[in-house]
C-alpha positions as CSV (number, residue, x, y, z in Angstrom):
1,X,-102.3,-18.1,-164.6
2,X,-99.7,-19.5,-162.1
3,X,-101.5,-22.3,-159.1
4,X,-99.4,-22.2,-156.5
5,X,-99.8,-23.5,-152.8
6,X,-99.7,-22.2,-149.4
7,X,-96.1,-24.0,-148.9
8,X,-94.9,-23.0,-152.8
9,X,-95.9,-19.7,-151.5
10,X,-93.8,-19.1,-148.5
11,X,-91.1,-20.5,-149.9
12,X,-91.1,-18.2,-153.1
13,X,-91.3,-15.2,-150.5
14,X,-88.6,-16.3,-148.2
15,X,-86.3,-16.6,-150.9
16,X,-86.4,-13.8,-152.5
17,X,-86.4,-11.8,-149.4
18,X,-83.2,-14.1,-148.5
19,X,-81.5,-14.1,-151.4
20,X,-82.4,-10.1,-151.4
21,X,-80.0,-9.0,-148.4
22,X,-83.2,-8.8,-145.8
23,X,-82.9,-10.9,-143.0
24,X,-86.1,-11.6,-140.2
25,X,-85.4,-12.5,-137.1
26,X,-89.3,-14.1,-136.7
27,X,-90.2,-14.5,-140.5
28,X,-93.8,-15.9,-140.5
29,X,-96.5,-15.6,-143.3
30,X,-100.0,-17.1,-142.5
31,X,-103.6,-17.3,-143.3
32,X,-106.7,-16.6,-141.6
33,X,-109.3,-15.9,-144.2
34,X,-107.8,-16.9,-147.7
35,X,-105.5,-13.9,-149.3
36,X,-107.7,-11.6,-148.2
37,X,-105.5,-11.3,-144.2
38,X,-102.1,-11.9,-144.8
39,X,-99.2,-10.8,-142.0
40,X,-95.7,-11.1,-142.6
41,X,-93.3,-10.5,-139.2
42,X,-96.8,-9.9,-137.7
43,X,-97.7,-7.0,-139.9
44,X,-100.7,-6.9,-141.9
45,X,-99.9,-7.0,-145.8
46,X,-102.4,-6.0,-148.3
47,X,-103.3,-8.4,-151.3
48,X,-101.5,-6.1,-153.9
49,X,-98.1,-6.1,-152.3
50,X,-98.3,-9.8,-151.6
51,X,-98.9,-10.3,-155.4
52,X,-96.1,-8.5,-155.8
53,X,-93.7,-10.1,-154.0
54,X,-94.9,-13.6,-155.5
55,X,-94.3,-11.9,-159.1
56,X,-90.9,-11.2,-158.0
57,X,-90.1,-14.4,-156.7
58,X,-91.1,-16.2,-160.0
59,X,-89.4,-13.6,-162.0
60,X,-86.4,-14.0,-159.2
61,X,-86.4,-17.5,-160.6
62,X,-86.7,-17.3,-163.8
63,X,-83.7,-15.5,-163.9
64,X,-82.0,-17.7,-162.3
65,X,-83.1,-20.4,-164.7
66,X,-81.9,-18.0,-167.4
67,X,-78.9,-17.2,-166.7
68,X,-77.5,-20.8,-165.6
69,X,-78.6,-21.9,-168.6
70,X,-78.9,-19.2,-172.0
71,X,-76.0,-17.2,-170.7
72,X,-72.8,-19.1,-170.1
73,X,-70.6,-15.4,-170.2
74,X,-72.9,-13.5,-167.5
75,X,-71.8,-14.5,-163.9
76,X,-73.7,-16.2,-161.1
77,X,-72.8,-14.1,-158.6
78,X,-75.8,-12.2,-157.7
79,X,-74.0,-10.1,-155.3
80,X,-74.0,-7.1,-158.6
81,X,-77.8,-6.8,-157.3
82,X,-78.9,-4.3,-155.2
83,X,-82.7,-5.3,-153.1
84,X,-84.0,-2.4,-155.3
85,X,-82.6,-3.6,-158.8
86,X,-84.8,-7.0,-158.7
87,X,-88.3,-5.3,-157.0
88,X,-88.2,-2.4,-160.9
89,X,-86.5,-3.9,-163.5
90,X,-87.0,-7.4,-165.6
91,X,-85.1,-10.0,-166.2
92,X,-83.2,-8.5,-168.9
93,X,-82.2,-5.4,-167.1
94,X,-80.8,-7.7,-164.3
95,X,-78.6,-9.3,-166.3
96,X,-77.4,-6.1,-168.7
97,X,-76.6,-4.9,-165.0
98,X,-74.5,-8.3,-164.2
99,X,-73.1,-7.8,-167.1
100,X,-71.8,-4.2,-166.7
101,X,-70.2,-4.9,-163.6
102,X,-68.7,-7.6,-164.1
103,X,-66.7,-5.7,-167.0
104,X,-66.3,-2.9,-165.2
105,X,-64.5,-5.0,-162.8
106,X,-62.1,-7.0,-165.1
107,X,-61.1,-3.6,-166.0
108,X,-60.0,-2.6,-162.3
109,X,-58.0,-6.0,-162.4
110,X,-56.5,-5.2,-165.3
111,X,-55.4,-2.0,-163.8
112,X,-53.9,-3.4,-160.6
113,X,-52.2,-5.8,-162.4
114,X,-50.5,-3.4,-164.6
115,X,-49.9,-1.3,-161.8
116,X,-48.0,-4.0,-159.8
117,X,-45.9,-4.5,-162.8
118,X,-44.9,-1.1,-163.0
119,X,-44.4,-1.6,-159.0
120,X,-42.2,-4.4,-159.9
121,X,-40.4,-2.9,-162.9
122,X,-39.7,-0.1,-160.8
123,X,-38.6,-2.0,-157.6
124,X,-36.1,-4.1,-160.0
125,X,-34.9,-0.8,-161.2
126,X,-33.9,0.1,-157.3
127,X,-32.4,-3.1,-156.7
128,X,-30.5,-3.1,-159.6
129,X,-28.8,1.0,-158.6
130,X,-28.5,-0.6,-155.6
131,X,-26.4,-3.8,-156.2
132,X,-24.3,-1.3,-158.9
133,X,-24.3,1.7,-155.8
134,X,-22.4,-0.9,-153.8
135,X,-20.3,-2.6,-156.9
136,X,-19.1,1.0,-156.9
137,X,-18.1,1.1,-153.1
138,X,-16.2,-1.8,-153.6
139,X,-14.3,-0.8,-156.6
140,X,-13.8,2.3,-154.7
141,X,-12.4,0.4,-151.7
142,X,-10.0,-1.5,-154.1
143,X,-9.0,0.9,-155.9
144,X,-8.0,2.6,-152.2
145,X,-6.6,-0.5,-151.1
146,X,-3.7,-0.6,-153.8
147,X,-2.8,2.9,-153.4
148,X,-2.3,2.3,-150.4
149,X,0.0,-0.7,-151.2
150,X,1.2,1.3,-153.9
151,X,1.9,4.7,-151.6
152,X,3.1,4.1,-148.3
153,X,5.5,6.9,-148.6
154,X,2.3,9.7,-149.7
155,X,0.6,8.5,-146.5
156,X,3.7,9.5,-144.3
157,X,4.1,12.7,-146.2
158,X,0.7,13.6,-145.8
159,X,1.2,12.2,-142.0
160,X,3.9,14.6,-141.1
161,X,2.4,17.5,-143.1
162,X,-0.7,17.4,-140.3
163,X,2.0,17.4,-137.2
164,X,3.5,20.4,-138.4
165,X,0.3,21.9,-139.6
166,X,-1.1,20.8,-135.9
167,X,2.3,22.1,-134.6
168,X,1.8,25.7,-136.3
169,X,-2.0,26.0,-134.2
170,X,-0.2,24.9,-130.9
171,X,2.1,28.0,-131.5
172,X,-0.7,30.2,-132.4
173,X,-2.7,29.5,-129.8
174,X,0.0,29.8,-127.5
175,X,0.9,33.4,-128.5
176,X,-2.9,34.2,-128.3
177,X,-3.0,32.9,-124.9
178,X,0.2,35.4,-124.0
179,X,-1.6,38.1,-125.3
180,X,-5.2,37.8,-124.3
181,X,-6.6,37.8,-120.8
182,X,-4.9,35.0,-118.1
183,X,-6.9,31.7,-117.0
184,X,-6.2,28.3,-116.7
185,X,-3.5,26.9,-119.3
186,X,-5.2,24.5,-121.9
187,X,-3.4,20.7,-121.2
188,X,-1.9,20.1,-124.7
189,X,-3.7,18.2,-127.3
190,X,-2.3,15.5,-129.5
191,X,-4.2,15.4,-132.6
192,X,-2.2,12.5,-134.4
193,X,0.4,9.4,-133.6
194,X,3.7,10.1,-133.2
195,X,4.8,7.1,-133.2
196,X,5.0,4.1,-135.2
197,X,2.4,1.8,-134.0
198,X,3.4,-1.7,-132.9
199,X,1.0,-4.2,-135.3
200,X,0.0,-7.1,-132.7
201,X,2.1,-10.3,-133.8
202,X,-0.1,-13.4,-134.9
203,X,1.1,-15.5,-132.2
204,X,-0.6,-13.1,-129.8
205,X,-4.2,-13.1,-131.6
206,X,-6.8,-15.9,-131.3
207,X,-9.5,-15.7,-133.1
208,X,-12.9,-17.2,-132.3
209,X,-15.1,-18.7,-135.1
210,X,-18.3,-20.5,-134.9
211,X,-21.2,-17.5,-135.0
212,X,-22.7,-17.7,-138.3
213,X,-23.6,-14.0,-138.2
214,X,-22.0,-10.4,-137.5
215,X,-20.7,-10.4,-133.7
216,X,-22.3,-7.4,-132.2
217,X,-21.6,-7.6,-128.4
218,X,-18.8,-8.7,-126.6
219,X,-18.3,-8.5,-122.5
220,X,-15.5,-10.8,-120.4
221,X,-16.7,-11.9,-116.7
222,X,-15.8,-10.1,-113.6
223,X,-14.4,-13.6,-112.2
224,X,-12.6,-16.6,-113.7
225,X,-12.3,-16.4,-117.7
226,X,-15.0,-16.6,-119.3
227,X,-16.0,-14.1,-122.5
228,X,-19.9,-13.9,-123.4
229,X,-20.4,-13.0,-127.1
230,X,-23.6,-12.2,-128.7
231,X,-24.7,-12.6,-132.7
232,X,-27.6,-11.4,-135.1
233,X,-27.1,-15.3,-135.7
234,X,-29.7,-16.2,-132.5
235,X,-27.1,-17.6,-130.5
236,X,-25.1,-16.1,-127.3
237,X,-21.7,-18.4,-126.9
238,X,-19.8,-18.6,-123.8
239,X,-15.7,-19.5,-124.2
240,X,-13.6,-20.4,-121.8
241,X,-10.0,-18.4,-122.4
242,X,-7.4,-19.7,-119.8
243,X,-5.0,-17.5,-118.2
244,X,-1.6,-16.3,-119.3
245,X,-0.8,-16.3,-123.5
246,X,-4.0,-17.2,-125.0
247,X,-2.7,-19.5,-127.8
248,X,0.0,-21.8,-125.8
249,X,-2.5,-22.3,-122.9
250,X,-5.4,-23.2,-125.5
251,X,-5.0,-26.9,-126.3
252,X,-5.2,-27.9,-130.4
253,X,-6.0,-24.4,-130.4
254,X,-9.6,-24.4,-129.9
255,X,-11.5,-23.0,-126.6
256,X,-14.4,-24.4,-125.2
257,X,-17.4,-22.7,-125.8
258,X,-21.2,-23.1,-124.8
259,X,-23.6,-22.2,-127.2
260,X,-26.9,-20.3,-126.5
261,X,-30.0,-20.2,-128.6
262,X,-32.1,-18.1,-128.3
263,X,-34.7,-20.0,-130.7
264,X,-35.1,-23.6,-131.0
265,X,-35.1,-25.7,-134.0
266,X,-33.6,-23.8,-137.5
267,X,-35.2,-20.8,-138.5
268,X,-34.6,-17.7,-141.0
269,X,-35.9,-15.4,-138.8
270,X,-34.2,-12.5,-137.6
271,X,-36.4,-11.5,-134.6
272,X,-34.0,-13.3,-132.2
273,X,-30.7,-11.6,-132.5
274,X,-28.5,-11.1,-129.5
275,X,-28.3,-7.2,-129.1
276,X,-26.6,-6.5,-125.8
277,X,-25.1,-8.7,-122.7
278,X,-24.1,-7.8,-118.7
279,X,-22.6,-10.2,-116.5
280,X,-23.5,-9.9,-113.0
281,X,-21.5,-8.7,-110.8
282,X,-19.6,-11.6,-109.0
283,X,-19.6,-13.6,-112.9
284,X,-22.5,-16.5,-111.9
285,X,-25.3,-15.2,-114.3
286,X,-24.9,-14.0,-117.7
287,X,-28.2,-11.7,-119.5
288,X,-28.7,-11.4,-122.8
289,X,-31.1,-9.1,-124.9
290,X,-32.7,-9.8,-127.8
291,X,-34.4,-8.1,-130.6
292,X,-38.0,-10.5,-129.8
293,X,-38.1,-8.1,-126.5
294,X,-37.2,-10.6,-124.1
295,X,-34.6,-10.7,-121.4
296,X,-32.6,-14.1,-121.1
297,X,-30.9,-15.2,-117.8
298,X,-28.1,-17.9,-118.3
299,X,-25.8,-19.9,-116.3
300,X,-22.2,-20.5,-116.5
301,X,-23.2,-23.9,-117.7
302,X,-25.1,-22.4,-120.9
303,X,-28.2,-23.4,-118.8
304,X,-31.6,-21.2,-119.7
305,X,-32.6,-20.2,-115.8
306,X,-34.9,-17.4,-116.5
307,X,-36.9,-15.7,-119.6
308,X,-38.5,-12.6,-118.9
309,X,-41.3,-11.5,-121.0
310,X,-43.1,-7.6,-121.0
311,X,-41.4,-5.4,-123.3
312,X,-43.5,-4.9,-127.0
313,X,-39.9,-4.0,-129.0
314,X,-36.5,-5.0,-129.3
315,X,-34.6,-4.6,-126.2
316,X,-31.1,-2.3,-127.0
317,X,-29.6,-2.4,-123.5
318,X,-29.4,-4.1,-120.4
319,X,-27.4,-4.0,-116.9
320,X,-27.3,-5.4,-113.8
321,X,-27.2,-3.3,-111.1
322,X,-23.8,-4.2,-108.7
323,X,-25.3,-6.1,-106.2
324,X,-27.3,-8.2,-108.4
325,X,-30.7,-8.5,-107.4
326,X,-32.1,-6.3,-109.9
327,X,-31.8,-6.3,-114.0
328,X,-32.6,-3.5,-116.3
329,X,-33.4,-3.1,-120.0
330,X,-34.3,-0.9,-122.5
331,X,-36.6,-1.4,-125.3
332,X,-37.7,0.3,-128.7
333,X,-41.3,0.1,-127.3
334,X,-39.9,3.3,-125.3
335,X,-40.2,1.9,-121.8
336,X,-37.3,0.8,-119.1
337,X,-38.2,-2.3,-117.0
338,X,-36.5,-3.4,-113.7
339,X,-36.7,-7.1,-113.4
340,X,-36.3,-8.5,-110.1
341,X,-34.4,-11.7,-110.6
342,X,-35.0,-13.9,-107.5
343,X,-38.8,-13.4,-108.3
344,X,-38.5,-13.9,-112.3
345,X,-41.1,-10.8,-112.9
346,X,-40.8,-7.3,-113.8
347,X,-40.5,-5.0,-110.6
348,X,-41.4,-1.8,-112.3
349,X,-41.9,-0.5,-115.7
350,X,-41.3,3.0,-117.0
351,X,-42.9,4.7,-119.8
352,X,-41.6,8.1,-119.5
353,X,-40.0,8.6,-122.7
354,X,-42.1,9.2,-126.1
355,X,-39.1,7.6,-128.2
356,X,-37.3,4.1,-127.9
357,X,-35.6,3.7,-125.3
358,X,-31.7,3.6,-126.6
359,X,-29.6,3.4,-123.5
360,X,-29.8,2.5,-119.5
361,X,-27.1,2.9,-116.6
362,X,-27.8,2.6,-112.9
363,X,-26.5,4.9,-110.5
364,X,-26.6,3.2,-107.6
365,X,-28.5,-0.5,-106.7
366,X,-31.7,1.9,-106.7
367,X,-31.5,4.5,-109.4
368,X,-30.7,4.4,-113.2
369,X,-30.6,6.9,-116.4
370,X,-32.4,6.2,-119.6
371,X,-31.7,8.1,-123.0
372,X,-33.6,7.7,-125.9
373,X,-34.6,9.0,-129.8
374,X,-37.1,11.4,-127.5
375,X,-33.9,13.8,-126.8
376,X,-34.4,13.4,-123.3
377,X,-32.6,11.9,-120.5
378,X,-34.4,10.8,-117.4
379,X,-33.5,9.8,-113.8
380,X,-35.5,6.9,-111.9
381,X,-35.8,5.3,-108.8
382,X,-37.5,1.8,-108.2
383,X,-41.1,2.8,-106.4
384,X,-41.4,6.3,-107.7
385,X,-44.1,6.9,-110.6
386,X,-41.8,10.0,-111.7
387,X,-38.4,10.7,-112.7
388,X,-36.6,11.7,-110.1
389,X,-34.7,14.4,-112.3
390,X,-34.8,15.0,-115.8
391,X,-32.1,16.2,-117.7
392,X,-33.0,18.6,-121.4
393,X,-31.0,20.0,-123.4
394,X,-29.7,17.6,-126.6
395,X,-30.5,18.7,-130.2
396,X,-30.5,14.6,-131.4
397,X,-31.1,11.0,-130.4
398,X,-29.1,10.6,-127.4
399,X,-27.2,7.7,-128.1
400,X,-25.3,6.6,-125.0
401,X,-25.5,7.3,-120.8
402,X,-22.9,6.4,-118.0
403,X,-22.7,7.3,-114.6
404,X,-19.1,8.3,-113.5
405,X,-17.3,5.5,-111.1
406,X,-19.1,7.7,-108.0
407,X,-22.6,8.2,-109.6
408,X,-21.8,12.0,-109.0
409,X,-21.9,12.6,-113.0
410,X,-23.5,11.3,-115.8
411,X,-21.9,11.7,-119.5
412,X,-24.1,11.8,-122.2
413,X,-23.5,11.9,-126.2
414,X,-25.9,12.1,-128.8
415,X,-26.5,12.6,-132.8
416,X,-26.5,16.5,-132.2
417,X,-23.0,16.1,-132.1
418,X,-22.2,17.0,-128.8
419,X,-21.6,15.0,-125.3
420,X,-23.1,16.8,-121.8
421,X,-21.5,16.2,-118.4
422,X,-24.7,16.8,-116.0
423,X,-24.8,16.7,-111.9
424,X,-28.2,15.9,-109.6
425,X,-27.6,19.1,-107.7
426,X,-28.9,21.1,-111.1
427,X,-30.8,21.2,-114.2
428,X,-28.9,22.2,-117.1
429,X,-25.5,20.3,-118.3
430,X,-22.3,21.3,-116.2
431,X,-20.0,20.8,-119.1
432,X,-20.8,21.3,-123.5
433,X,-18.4,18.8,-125.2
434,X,-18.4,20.8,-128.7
435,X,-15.0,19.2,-130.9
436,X,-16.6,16.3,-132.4
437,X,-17.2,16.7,-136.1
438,X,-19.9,14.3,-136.7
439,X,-22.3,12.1,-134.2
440,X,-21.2,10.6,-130.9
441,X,-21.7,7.2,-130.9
442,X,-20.8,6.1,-127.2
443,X,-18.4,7.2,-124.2
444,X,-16.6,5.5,-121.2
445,X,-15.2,7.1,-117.7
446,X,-11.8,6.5,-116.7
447,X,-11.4,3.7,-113.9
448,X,-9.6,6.4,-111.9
449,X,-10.0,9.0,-109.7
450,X,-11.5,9.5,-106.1
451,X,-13.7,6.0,-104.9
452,X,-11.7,3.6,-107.8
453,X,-8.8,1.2,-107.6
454,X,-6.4,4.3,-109.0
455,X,-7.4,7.1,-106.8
456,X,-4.3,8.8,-107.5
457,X,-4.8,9.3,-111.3
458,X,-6.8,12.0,-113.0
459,X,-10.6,10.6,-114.0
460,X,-10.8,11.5,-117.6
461,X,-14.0,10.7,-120.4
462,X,-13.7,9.3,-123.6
463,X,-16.1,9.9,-126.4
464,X,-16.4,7.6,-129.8
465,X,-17.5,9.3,-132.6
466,X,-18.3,8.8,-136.6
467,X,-15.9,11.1,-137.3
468,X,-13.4,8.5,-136.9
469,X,-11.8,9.9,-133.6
470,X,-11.4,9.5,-129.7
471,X,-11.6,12.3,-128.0
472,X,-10.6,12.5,-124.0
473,X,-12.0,14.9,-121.9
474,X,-11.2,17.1,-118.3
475,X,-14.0,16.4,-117.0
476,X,-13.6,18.8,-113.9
477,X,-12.8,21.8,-116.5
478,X,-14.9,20.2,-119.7
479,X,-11.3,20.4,-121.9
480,X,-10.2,18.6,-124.5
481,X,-6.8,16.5,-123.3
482,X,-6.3,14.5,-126.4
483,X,-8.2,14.3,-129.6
484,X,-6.8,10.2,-131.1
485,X,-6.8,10.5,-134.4
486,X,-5.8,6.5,-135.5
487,X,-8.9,5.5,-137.4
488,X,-10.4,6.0,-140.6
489,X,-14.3,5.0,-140.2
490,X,-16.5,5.3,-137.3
491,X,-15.5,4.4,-133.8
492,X,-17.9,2.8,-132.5
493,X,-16.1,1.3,-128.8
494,X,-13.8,1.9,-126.5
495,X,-12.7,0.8,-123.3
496,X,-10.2,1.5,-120.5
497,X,-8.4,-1.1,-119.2
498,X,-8.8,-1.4,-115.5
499,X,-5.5,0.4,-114.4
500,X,-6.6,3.3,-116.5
501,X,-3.3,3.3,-118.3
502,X,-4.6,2.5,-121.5
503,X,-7.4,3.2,-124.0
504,X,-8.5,0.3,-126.8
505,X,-10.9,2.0,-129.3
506,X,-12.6,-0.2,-132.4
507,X,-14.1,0.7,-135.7
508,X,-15.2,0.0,-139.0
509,X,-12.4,0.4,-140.2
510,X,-11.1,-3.1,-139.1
511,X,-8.8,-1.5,-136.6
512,X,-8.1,-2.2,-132.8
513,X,-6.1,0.5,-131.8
514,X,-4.4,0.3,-127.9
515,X,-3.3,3.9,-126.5
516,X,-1.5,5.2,-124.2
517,X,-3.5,7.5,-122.2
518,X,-0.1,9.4,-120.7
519,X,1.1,10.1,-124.2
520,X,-1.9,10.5,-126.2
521,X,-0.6,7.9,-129.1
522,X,-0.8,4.0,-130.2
523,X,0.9,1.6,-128.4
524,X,-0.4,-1.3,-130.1
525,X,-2.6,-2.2,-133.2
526,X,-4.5,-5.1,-134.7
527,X,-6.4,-5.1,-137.8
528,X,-8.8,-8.2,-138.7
529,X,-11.0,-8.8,-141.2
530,X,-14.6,-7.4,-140.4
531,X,-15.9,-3.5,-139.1
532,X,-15.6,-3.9,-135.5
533,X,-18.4,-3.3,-133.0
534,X,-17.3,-3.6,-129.4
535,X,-14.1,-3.9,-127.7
536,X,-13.3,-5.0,-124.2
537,X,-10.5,-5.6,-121.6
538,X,-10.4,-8.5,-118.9
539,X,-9.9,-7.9,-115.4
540,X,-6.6,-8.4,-115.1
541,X,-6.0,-6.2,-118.4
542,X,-3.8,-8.3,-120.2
543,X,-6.0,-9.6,-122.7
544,X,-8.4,-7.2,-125.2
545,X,-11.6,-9.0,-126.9
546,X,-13.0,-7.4,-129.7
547,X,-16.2,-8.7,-132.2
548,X,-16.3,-8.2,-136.1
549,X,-18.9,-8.0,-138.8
550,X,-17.2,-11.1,-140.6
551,X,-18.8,-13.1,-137.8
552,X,-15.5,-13.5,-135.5
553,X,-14.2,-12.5,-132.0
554,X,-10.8,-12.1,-131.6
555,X,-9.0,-12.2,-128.3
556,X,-5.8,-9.8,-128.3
557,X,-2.9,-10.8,-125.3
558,X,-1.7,-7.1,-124.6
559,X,2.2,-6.7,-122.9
560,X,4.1,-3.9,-122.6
């Protein structure tokens, strides 16, 4: 028989109900007549149960003792116990249990492990179709490359087979107009260049280096001449281009430039790449947008003068509206935020869309459009909870919105393939845009027309699309006045240049191409060395910038 004392005795019982998964908030055990009145937690307990417990606490600890010390292959970790296990079965069933489960479990790790390396094996499989998917492209690129050294004459061939193919339709349809009911003559279409186009001579080509990563955002300032660039390598950089022939005004051939980070310190991150940048209006304050969701206000000086913090997602676009007091982005947590910029807070946010947000244009200093992945296009107005008017009726992700010069229109394009002309004075589209072949990237209005600088010329719209054409519409009719057929990838800019004379379009395919807008053909070309993702003109429209994937901006001098 076991002699134990009062002490041993509470000490045996707390323990086991411890180490048993029961907890007591007020665990007491006490004596008031020898075994015979026993409480535990204030409860009565009769003599038999209290034996039992102090059984199980020496058996509790016997076990204990026997497996530290017989045992060395059985774990310690009682946690394979249920409460249940250690009040019906001895010592020897405890530790078959431990024993059981501790196999069992080695099996299960076992199995993960031999399911990671089959994760592993088959992820290395997928890299490796990958790296030999793109080996492929590139031969294939090569290979096109030298036939195309190789050719030159097939190309022309093939070149003047189209025009006369194009030719044939333009009769056809003419004859069909003849016969068929009368109407408003279709404005001719000029499906291909002409012309020979004029390759841009070196001397009139500087090119920028110094971003470390793909240039995706370009944008010159409405005063003096400065050109903002914006990189997936964190930084924004500011260069001073002087006036007149870029490379004799540049001294030793190297602009000034301001760099600005957008993180401090190194990093490999890629949270803080510059997506989009608007100057304001009279060229003091340059914003930036970045894929950590925040809005960036900079000086001329490269000086950091606001950061505005609210959106949840990257931020894809961002304007100032023309008089400057007001700043709006776009973010891929689906909401539109007007920052007022004196204040350095958001003014309103907008969470109408249930898509990210891809695109924002104001309409006046008031009222803006937002497009998004939703399909949908909405109209808002600082200090109204609701659009104002909402505008259904793409198929796709609606990639791109711009107000016309009057904010009497807004143009529209989108993945369904189509671009939509709509008015505020009605709900569905005013004009279909239906002869683009693949997805619409972006669109720009004409500088022209009633209320602009060239009242006298024709307002026209031009759509960019990944069918590697330009495309100019009539917008009063919603015709088709030239399709530009110069590239060979995706276009993915254009931009008029302010006398509306000309049209500079870049695309993947390493191309700037300068039209003229009165003869539907290339003026002027440049290719460089890198897809290209925005183009641009200066005020005075005599010099072009444009930014590549290679990491460089190059700034074109145009003359004609």
């Amino acid at each position: 028989m076991a002699s134990i004392t009062s002490v041993q005795l509470n000490y045996l019982v707390f323990r086991y109900l411890q180490e048993s998964g029961f907890t007591h908030s007020a665990f007491a055990l006490g004596y008031e007549a020898g075994i015979n009145k026993c409480t535990i937690d204030g409860n009565m307990v009769p003599p038999s149960a209290l034996i039992t417990l102090v059984q199980k606490g020496l058996q509790y600890l016997e076990m204990e003792a026997n497996l530290n010390s017989s045992d060395p292959d059985v774990d310690e970790d009682f946690s394979f116990l249920e409460p249940l296990d250690l009040i019906t079965k001895d010592v020897y069933e405890l530790r078959k249990i431990i024993r059981e489960k501790k196999k069992n479990l080695q099996k299960d790790r076992d199995k993960d492990r031999e399911s990671d390396k089959d994760h592993e094996a088959e992820r290395g499989r997928a890299r490796e179709k990958d790296r030999h998917e793109k080996e492929k492209e590139l031969e294939k690129d090569r290979e096109r490359k030298e036939k195309e050294k190789e050719q030159p004459k097939h190309r022309e061939d093939h070149s003047e087979k189209e025009i006369i193919a194009n030719q044939e339709v333009d009769r056809n349809d003419t004859k069909h107009e003849e016969n068929g009911p009368s109407g408003p003559e279709p404005m001719e279409i000029s499906t291909t260049s002409t012309s020979q186009p004029c390759e841009i001579p070196g001397t009139d080509v500087t090119i920028l280096e110094g971003h470390t990563s793909e240039v995706c955002a370009c944008a010159w300032s409405p005063a003096g001449s400065l050109l903002a660039s914006g990189s997936g390598d964190s930084t924004a950089r500011i260069w001073t281009i002087p006036d007149g022939t870029t490379k004799s005004s540049l001294q030793n051939g190297t602009p000034d430039v301001l760099i600005l980070k957008h993180v401090k310190g190194r990093t490999n991150e890629k949270s803080k790449d510059v997506t989009t940048l608007d100057w304001n209006g009279d060229g003091t304050l340059l914003a930036t947008g970045s894929y950590d969701g925040q809005a960036r206000i900079w000086t001329t000086n490269g000086e950091l003068k606001t950061t505005l913090s609210r959106h949840k997602g990257p931020i894809f676009s961002l304007k100032w509206n023309k008089k400057g007091d007001y700043l709006l982005t776009g973010s891929c947590d689906k909401t539109a935020i007007v920052w007022d910029v004196k204040a350095e807070e958001g003014k309103q946010q907008f969470e109408f869309h249930t898509g990210p947000t891809l695109d924002v244009d104001w309409r006046n200093n008031v009222s803006f459009a937002t497009s998004s992945t939703d399909n949908m296009i909405y109209v808002c107005k600082i200090g109204e909870n609701r659009p104002i008017k909402t505008f259904a009726g793409h198929q796709g992700e609606v990639n791109c919105v711009k107000w016309d010069p009057t904010g009497s229109l807004l143009a529209s394009c989108s993945d369904d393939i189509t671009a939509k002309i709509w008015s505020m004075k009605q709900d569905k589209y005013v004009h279909d845009l239906k002869e683009h072949l693949k997805e619409i990237y972006t669109l720009r209005w004409s500088p022209t027309g009633s209320g602009t600088n060239n009242p006298n010329q024709q307002l026209v719209l031009a759509s960019a699309s990944f069918d590697s054409t330009v495309k100019l519409w009539d917008v009063e009719l919603g015709k088709l006045i030239y399709s530009l057929n110069g590239h060979r990838d995706p276009v993915y800019s254009v931009a008029f240049s302010p006398n509306g004379e000309y049209l500079a379009s870049g695309s993947l395919d390493k191309s700037v191409h300068i039209w003229s807008l009165k003869e539907g053909k290339i003026v002027k070309t440049y290719t460089g060395n890198g897809g290209i993702f925005e183009v641009c003109w200066n005020k005075e429209g005599d010099k072009i910038a444009a930014c590549f994937a290679n990491n460089t901006v190059c700034v074109l001098d145009f003359r004609m």
